[in-house]
N, C-alpha and C positions, 0 to 999 in steps of 0.2 A: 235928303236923298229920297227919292221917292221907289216906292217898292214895285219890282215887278208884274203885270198881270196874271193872276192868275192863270194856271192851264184850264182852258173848259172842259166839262168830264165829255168822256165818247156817248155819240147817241147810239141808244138801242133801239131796232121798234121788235117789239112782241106781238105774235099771231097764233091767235087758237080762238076756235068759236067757242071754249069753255071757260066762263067769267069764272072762275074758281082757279084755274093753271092759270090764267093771266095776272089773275091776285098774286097767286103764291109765285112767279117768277119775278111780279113787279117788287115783289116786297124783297124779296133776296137781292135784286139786282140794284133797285133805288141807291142804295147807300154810295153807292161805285159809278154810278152813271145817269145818263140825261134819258129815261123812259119814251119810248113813246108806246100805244098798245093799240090794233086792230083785231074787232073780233072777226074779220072774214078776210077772203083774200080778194076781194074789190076796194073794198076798203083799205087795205095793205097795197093795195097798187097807187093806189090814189096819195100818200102819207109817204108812201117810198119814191115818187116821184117829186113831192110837193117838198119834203123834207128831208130827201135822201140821208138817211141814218149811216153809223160806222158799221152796223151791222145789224141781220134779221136773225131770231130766231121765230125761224115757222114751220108750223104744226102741220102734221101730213094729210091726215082726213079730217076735211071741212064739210061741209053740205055746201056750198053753193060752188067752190072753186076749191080742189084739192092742192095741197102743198105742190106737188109736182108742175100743174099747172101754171101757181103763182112763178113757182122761179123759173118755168119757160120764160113767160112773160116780163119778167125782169131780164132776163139775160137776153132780149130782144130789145128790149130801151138804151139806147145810147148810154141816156142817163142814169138807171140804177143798173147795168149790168157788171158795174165793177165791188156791188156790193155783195161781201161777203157773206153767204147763207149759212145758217146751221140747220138741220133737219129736228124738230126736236118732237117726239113720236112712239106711241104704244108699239108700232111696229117694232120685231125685232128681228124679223129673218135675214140672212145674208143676201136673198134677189133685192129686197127691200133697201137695201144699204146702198148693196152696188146701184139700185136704180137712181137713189137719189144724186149719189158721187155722179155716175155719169152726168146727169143732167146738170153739173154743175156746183153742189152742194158742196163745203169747206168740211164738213163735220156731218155728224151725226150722232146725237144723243137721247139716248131711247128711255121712257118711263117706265117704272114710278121714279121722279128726279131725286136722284144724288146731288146735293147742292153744294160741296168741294168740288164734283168733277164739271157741273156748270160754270163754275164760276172759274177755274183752272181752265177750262176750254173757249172761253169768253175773253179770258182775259190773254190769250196767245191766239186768236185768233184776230184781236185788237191791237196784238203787236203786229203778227204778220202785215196786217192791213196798213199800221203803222209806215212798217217799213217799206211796204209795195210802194206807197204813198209816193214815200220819201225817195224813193228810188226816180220812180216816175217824175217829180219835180226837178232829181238832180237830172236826170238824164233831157229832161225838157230844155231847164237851163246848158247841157252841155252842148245839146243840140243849135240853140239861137248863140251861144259864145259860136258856135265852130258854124255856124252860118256867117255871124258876124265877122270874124275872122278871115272867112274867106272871102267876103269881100272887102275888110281893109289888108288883103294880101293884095287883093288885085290890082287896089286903091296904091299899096305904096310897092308894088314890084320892082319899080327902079331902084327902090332904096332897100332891099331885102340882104343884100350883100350884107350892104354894112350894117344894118340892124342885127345878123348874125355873127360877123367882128363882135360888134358890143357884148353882146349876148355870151361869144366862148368865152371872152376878157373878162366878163362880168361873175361865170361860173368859176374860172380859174382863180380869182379874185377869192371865191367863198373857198373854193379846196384850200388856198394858199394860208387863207387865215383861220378856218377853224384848227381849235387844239387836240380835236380827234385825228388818229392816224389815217387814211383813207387808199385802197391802194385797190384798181379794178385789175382784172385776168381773165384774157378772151377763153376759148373752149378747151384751149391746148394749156389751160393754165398758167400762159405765159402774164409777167404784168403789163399793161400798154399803158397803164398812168398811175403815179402816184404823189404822193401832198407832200409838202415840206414837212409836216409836222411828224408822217409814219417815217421820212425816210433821216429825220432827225431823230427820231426815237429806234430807230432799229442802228445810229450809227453809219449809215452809207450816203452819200450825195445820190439827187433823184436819179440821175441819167445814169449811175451803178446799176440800179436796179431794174430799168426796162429793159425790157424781152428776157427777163428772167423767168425761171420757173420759179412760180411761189410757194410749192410746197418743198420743191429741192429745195432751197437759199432759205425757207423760212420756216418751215415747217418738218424737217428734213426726222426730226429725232424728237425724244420724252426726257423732260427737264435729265433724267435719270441715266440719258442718252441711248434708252432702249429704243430701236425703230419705231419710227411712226407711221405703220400703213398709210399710203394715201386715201386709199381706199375709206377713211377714218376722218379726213380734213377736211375741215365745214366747207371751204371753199371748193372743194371737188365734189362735197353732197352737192351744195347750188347750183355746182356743173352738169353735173351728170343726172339728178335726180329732179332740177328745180323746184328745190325745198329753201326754205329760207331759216336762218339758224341764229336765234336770238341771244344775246348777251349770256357765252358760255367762255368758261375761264379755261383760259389756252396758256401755252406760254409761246415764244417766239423766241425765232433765234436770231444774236445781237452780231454784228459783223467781230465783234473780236471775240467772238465765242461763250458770249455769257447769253443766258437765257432770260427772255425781258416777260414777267406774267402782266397778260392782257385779259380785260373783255371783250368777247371777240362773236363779231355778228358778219355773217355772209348773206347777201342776196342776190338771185339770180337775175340777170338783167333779159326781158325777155324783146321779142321783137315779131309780132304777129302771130302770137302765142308762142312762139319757138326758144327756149334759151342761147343766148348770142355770146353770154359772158355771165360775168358774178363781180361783184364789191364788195368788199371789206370792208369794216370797221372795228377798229380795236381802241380803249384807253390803257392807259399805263394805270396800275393797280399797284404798281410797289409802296408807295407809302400805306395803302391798306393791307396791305401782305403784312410789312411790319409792324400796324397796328393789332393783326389778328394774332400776327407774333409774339407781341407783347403782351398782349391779354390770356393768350395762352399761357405763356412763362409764368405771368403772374399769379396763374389760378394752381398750375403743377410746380414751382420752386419757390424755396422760400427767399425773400428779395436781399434781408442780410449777409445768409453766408450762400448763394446760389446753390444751396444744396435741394433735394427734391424734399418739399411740403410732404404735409401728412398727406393731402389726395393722392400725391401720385406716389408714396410708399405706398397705399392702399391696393395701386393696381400693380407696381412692380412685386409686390410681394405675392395677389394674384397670380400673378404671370410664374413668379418662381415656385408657386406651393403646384400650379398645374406642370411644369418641364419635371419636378423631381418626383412627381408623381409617375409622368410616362418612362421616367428612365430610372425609377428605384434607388431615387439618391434621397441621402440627408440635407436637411436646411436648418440652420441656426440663425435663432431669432437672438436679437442682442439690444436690449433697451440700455442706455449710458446717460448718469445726470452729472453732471459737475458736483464736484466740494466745495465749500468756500464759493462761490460762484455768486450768492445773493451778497453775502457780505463785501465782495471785491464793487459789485452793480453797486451797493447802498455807500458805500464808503468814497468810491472813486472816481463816480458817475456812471452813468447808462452808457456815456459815447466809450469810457475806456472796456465796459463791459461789452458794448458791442464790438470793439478791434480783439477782443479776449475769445470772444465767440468765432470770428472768422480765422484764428489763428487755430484754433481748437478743430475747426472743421477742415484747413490745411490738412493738419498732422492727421487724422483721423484719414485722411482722404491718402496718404500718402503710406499706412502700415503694410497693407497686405493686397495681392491680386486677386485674394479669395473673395474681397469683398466686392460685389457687382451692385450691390445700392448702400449710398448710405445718406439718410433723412434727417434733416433738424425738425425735430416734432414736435418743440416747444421752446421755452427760454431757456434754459439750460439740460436739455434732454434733447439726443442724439440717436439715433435707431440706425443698425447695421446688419443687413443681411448678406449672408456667405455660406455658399455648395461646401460641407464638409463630408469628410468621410468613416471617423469617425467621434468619439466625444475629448477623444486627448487633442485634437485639432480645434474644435472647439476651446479647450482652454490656452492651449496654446497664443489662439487669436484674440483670446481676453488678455493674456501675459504682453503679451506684443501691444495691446493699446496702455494700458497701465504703467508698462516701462514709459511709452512715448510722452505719455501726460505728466510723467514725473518732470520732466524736465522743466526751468524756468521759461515763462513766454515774458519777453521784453518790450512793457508798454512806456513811450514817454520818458525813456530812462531809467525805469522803475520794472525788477524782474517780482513777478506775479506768480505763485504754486496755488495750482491747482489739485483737487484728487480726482478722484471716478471709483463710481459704485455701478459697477455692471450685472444686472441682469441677463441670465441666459434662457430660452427654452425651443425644443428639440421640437423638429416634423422628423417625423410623427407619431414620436409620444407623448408630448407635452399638447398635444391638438391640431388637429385638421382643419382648420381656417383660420386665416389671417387674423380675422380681429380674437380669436381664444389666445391663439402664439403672442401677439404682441400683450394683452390684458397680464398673461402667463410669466414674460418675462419682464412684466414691470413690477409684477408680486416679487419676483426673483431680485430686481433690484432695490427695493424698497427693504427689501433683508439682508441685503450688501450694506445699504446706506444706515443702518437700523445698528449694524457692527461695526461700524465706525469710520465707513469709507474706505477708497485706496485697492477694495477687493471686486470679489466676481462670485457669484454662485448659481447654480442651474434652479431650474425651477423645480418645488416640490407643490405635492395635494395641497399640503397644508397652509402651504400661504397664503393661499386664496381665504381659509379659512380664518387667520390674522389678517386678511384683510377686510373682512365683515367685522369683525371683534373692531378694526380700528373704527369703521363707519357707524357701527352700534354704538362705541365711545364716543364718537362727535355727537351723534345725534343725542347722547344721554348728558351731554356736559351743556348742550343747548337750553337744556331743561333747567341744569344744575342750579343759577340765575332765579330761577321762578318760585325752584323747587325748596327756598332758604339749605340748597347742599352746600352750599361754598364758606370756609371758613378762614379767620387769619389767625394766623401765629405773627408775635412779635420775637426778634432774638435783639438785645441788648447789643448796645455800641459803647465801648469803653474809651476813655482816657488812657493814651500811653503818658500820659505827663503826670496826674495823681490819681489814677485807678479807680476814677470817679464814671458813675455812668453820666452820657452827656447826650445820649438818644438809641433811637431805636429804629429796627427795618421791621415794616409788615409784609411777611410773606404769605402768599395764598395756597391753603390748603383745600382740596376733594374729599368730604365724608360721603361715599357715594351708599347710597342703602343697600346695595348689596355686594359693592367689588370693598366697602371697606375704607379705608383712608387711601386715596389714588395719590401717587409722585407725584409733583409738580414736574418732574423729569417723562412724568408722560402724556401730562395732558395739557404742557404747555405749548410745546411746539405744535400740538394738534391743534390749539387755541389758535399760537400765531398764523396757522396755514390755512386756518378756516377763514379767519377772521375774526372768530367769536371775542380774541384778544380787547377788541374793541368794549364789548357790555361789559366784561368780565372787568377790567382795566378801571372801567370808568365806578364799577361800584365797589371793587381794594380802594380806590382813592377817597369815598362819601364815606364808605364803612371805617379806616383809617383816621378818618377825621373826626368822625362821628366816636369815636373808640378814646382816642388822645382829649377829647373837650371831656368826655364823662370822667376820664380817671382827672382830670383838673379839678372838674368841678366836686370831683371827692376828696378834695386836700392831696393829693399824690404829687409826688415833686412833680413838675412841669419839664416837660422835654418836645422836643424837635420827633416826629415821627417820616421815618423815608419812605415814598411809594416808589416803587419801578413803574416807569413808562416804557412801551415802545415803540417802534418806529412805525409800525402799523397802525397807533393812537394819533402820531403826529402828520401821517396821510388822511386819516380817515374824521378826524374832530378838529374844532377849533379847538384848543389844551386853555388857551388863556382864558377864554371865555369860560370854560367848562370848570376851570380849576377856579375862578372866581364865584362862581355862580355854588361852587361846593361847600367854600369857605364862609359865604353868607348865609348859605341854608344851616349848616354844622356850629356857626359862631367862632371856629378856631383862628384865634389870632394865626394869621402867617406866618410868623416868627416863628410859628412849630412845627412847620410842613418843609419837609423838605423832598424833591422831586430829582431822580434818580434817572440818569440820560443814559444809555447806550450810544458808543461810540457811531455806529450804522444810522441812528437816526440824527445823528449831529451831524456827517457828512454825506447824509443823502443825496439835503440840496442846503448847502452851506449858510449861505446867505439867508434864507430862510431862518433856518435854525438861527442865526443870530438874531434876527427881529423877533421870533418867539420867545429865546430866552430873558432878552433885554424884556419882552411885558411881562412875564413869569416874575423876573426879579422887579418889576416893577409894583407886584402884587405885595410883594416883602416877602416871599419865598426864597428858602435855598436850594441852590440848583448844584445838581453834581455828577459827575462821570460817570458812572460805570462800568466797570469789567475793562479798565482805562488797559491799552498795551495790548486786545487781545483784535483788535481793527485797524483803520489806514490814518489815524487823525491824523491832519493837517497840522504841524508846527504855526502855522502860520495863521489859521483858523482860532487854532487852541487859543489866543493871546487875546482872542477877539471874542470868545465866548463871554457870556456872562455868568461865568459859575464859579463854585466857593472851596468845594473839592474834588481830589480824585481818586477814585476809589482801584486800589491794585487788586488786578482777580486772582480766585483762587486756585488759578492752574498756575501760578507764578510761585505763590503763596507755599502752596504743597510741597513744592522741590526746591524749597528758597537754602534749606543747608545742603543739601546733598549736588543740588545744578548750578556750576557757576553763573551758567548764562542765566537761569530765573533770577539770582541772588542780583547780576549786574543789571535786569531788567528791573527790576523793586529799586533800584537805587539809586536807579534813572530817572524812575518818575517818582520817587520822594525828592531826587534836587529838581527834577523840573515844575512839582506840584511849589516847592518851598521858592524857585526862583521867580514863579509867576504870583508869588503870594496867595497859593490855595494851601489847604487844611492837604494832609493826605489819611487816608484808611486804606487797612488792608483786612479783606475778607479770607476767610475761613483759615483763622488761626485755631490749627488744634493740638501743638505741643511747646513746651516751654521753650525750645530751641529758636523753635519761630518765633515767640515771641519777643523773645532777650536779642536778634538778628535784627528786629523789626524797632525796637526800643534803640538797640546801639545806632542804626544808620538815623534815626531822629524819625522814624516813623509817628504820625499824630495819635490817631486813634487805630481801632481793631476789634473785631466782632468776629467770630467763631465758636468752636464746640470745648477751648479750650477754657472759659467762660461761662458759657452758656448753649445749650444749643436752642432753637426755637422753640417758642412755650404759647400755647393755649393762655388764651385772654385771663383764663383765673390766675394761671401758675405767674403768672408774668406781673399780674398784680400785685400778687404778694412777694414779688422781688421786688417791686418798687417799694413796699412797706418794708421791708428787711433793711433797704439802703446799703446791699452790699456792695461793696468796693472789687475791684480785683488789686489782687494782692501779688508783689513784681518778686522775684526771686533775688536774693541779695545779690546775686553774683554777675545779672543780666547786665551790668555794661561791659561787662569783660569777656565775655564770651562772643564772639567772631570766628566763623567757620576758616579751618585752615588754609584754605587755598587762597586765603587773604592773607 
């Protein structure tokens, strides 16, 4: 492919009898253009003739022929009279200007030189010229076309007729088939032609629509059907004003009465300078309407439950903190998270938690008139604004979503309870902008949630203040890891069969330097929310390992140690890998590890879970349930697992004599654990009742306070050198709570 010629640059010629301003013009102007330089104006006539330039700049006072002179002199040559002059000159008076202007001169630029404003006036002086140019060429060429023309009209007058036939057939042809609308209207804005394609898209056959008026029939109303001045309609501007009105979005009216939105361009059709009429043209924009629709939608609701996204509570709450301001009303702010809600997601899948989510946004959508927005603001967090009056209306309208939530939602056959932990906080005591009110009433419900769910409480100071203490906590548990704070306790796992210890669980304790020994009931769920669960998870299991190999290798009976994994490990790590890669650095045989599942992360994603645990068991680890009865496991899943036991929690455990229904749930899964050929254990055994219950239904093992409770690495040692037994009450088989 070869490349086009280059553009040649414009010539200049430069005149001043001072070799020093012709230096410094030429040097400024070289880089942009083709030089030429005369130091006199004989010499400039001579160069401007020979070489006709795109342009002079010439100096005013010469000695032998003064500037004035020169461009007489050129504007008398056929030849350089169309070259454009600049005056360039110490003179700076106003006769001085004007005298040049008259005689012809484009410009005038006075010394000492500004070399922006030269090179700015140079450079639009060389457009103008440009374009005179170009004018002149077209018009030359229109001139020999409409010479020529008129004598091949002369040449074919016989046949002019029908060369005009052709000619309308040929334009009717292009109306008929382009896809833009097209419709003209004489001065009386009647229509006198229109295309197949406008009179298809407006709904009417063509010959409907001539001798219509186009702003009556089409332009009549505002999508809104508020009058539409005519005085306002592009095609009555082009009439009346001959303006021409480029692609502005109208809408049009459709013969059955819907409105069609167009782009829409009028031009006036002139005729010896006079306007005679106007044309139309419009495209149909509806699938861009619904393109713009949809991206709008998508940016203001959220796409699961069609409720409004956080942006647009942003601005409806805006909008409502400004109306209760001008009218001195209350507004309650209402943050709302779901119970249970991760556990139903992890257990049952995403698609049944998202039919859980749009049902929740139903009901919520369906309690009270009071509520005029209500936002899904996150995965299982709901935000509700409502004009109260005063704060017992407010709880009221907390009462009213709580009762509705109680109810069973019915997924798949399967009825699903949920709670709600509602935050509340008040305009305008609880704060004056939106984003304090909402921050306000999430403190509020995070002290709802924090009480066990199912409730409602307004917002206080102080939350806020438990909510730094919580963000101080995470950030100081982050350190915890670094800082050798983190410590384990083992509690002993007995034998219900000879009272024999047969292993042990490692649970992780917080010596924090100055809160003290921290719950695990405080700073685990902060663990699993953060994620920190992950570092923290992965050094219980090296440290566990590392703990059980030393008391071996000191003669100490040898036992199986259990770590808790969860379900935020089994998203966030390979386990098999990690768990392998522990047991070779630590040296502990397999045989002594055993790995502790949560029901949540076994049916997160089922399938899964079953090719982890099959490599896990593949390591020679034991694998087993946890907190087994307190989630959704799958019957069908369970058979398919690869584990060895299951562990009954201890909210089953606690009320097993006094709650028929705990006593029938432990008894369930002692025959389901014994039918599927697993071990069973029950956690937090802490009276002989429980235990002698747990012993009669054929319970395996059992670990609690009634035993033991958790012990620091030394104390636990020397239970293992003790070799104590737990010792069974004569009387535990016979004992069976009454309502058996």
């Amino acid at each position: 492919m070869h490349k086009s010629a280059e553009k040649p640059l414009a010539r200049i010629l430069l005149v001043d009898d001072d070799p020093g301003n012709l230096n410094m013009l030429g040097s400024l102007l070289q880089p942009h253009y083709d030089i030429l330089a005369a130091p006199s104006g004989t010499r400039a006539l001579q160069i401007a003739g020979a070489q006709k330039p795109d342009l002079i700049l010439l100096d005013v006072m010469m000695p032998d022929m003064d500037g004035y002179a020169v461009l007489a002199r050129l504007c008398d040559n056929p030849t350089t009279r169309d070259i454009p002059v600049i005056f360039v000159t110490g003179l700076d008076s106003a006769e001085d200007e004007e005298k040049g202007l008259e005689l012809g001169a484009v410009d005038y630029i006075a010394k000492p030189y500004r070399p922006p404003i030269i090179l700015a006036r140079v450079h639009a002086q060389l457009e103008l010229k440009r374009a005179r140019d170009g004018l002149r060429d077209q018009n030359a060429n229109l001139e020999a076309e409409v010479a020529r023309r008129v004598v091949e009209n002369l040449l074919i007058q016989e046949s002019g007729n029908r060369e005009r036939e052709r000619l309308s057939r040929q334009n009717e042809l292009i109306l008929t088939s382009v896809g833009e609308g097209i419709y003209g209207a004489d001065m009386d804005g009647l229509i006198y032609f229109i295309n197949p394609a406008a009179a298809s898209l407006l709904g009417y056959q063509r010959d409907e629509l001539m001798g219509m008026d186009s702003h009556a029939t089409l332009h009549h109303s505002k999508p809104d059907n508020s009058p539409y001045p005519r005085e306002d309609c592009p095609i009555h501007l082009s009439l009346v004003s001959g303006v021409s009105i480029r692609d502005v979005e109208e809408s049009l009216w459709h013969k059955d009465g819907s409105t069609l939105p167009v782009l829409f361009s009028s031009v006036p059709v002139m005729e010896g300078g006079v306007v005679v009429g106007a044309v139309a043209t419009f495209q149909d924009i509806r699938e861009r309407k619904r393109y713009e629709a949809q991206l709008e939608r998508q940016a203001n609701f959220d796409e699961l439950t069609g409720l409004p996204n956080r942006n647009l509570l942003t601005d409806r709450l805006a909008q409502a903190l400004t109306r209760c301001r001008q009218d001195g009303k209350k507004l309650v702010v209402l943050v709302l998270t779901l119970g249970r809600f991760k556990a139903i997601n992890d257990s049952l899948g995403r698609d049944i938690g998202d039919q859980l989510l749009r049902q929740v946004a139903g009901c919520l959508a369906a309690i009270s008139e009071k509520i005029h927005t209500l936002a899904h603001s996150g995965r299982d967090e709901f935000v509700l604004l409502a004009d109260i009056g005063e704060n017992g209306e407010a709880v009221s309208l907390a009462q009213q979503i709580l009762k509705a939530l109680d109810q069973p939602f019915l997924m798949q056959e399967r009825e699903l309870f949920v709670s709600a932990s509602i935050g509340m906080a008040m305009f305008p005591q609880d704060g004056e902008d939106g984003e304090i009110l909402l921050k306000n009433a999430a403190a509020a419900m995070y002290r709802a949630k924090a009480l066990g769910g199912s409730s409602f409480g307004f917002y206080a100071v102080e939350m806020n203040i438990n909510s730094l203490d919580r963000l101080n906590l995470e950030n100081e548990l982050r350190r915890a890891v670094e800082r050798d704070e983190l410590l384990l306790y083992y509690q002993p796992q007995m034998s219900l069969r000879n009272g024999e210890m047969i292993g042990m669980e490692a649970l992780v304790r917080w010596q924090h330097p100055v809160r003290g020994l921290v719950s695990p009931a405080e700073f685990i769920p902060l663990a699993e929310e953060s994620g920190l669960i992950v570092p923290i998870g992965e050094w219980v299991l090296r440290t566990a390992c590392t703990q059980n190999k030393a008391w071996q290798l000191a003669g100490l009976p040898a036992m199986a140690v259990a770590v808790n994994l969860s379900a935020r490990q089994f998203e966030a790590q390979d386990m098999v890998a990690l768990t392998a890669l522990v047991l070779r650095e630590t040296g502990l045989d397999p045989g002594y590890l055993e790995l502790e599942l949560t029901e949540s992360a076994a049916m997160g994603n089922a399938e899964t879970f079953i090719a982890v645990t099959e490599a896990l068991k593949g390591l020679g680890a034991t694998l087993s349930i946890d907190d087994f009865g307190t989630g959704y496991s799958s019957l069908s899943y369970l058979k398919r697992f690869a584990i060895d036991r299951l562990k009954i929690d201890q909210s089953f455990v606690c009320e097993i004599v006094q709650d028929s229904n705990s006593a029938a749930i432990a008894m369930a899964v002692i025959a389901l654990g014994h039918g599927l050929g697993l071990a069973v254990i029950a956690e937090g055994v802490e009276t002989e009742a429980q235990l002698n219950f747990l012993r009669g239904h054929g319970c395996d093992e059992m670990q609690g306070f009634y035993f033991s409770k958790p012990l620091a690495v030394a104390d636990f040692e020397q239970l293992l050198r003790e070799g104590r037994k737990l010792v069974f009450p004569a009387t535990a088989s016979a004992i069976i709570p009454d309502y058996y």
